[in-house]
C-alpha positions in Angstrom: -39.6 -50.4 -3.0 -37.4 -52.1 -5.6 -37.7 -52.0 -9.7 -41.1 -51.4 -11.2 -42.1 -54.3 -13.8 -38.6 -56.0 -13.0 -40.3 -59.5 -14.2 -40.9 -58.6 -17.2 -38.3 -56.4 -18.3 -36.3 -59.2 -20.1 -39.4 -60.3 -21.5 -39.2 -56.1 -23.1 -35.8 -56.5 -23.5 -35.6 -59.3 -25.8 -37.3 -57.5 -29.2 -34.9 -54.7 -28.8 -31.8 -56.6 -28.9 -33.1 -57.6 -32.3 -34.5 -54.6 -33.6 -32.3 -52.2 -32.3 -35.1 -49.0 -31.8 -33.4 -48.2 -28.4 -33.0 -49.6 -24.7 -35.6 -50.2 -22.4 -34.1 -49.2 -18.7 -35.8 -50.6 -15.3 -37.2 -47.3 -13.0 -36.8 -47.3 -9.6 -39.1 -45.8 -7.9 -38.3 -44.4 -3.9 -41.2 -42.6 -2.4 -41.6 -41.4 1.4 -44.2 -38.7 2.4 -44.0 -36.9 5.7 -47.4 -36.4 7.6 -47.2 -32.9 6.9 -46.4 -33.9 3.1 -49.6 -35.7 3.1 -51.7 -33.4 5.0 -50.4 -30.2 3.2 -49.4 -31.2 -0.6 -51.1 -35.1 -1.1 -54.6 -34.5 0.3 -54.9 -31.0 -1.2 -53.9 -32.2 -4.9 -56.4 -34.7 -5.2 -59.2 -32.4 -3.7 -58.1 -30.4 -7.0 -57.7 -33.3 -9.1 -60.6 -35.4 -8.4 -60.1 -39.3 -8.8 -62.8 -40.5 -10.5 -64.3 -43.9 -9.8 -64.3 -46.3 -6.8 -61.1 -45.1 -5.3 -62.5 -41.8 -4.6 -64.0 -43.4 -1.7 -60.8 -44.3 -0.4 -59.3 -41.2 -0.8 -62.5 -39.9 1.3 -61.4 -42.8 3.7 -57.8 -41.7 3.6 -58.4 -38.0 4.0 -60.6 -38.6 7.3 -57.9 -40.8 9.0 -55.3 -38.0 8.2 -57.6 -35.4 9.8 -57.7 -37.9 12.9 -54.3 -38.2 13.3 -53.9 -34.3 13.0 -55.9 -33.5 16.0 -54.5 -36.4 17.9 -58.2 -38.3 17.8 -55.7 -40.9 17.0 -54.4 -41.1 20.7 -58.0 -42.4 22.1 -60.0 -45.4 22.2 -62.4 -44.2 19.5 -60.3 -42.2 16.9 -58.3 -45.9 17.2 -61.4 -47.6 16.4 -62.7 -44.9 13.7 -59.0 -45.6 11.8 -59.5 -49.3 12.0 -63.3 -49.1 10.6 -61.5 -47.0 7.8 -58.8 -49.5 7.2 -61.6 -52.2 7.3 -63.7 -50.2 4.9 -60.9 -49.5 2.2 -62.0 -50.5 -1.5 -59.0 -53.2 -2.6 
């Protein structure tokens, strides 16, 4: 993925050089999820832990294109075009 914020981290950088409270330091952030990642720990924790506003509906999105991949709905004409109304239907 690459640095988080790495724009403007010499903009942060710049008051702590003169006021010395301590460093700021860039994250980098590598993230990879196995299907059975997302089906088993992803989907499960935010069933727990709710998301609250719009995006719920996305997760709801997400959550039934996982369950179509699982039973291999994915493989036919309409779990391909159930995916891609999902994808379509996504809240950006």
């Amino acid at each position: 993925m690459g640095y988080r914020g790495s724009k403007s981290a010499t903009g942060l950088n710049k008051p702590t050089s003169q006021i010395k409270p301590g460093a700021v330091k860039e994250q980098r952030v590598d993230a990879t999820a196995s299907k059975r990642d997302i089906d088993l720990k992803i989907i499960p924790f935010f069933k727990q832990y709710p998301i609250i506003g719009i995006k719920s509906l996305d997760l709801s999105d997400f959550s039934e294109v996982v369950d179509i991949v699982r039973v291999k709905q994915h493989l036919t004409e309409e779990g391909l075009a159930k995916i891609l109304y999902s994808q379509y239907s996504l809240v950006i």
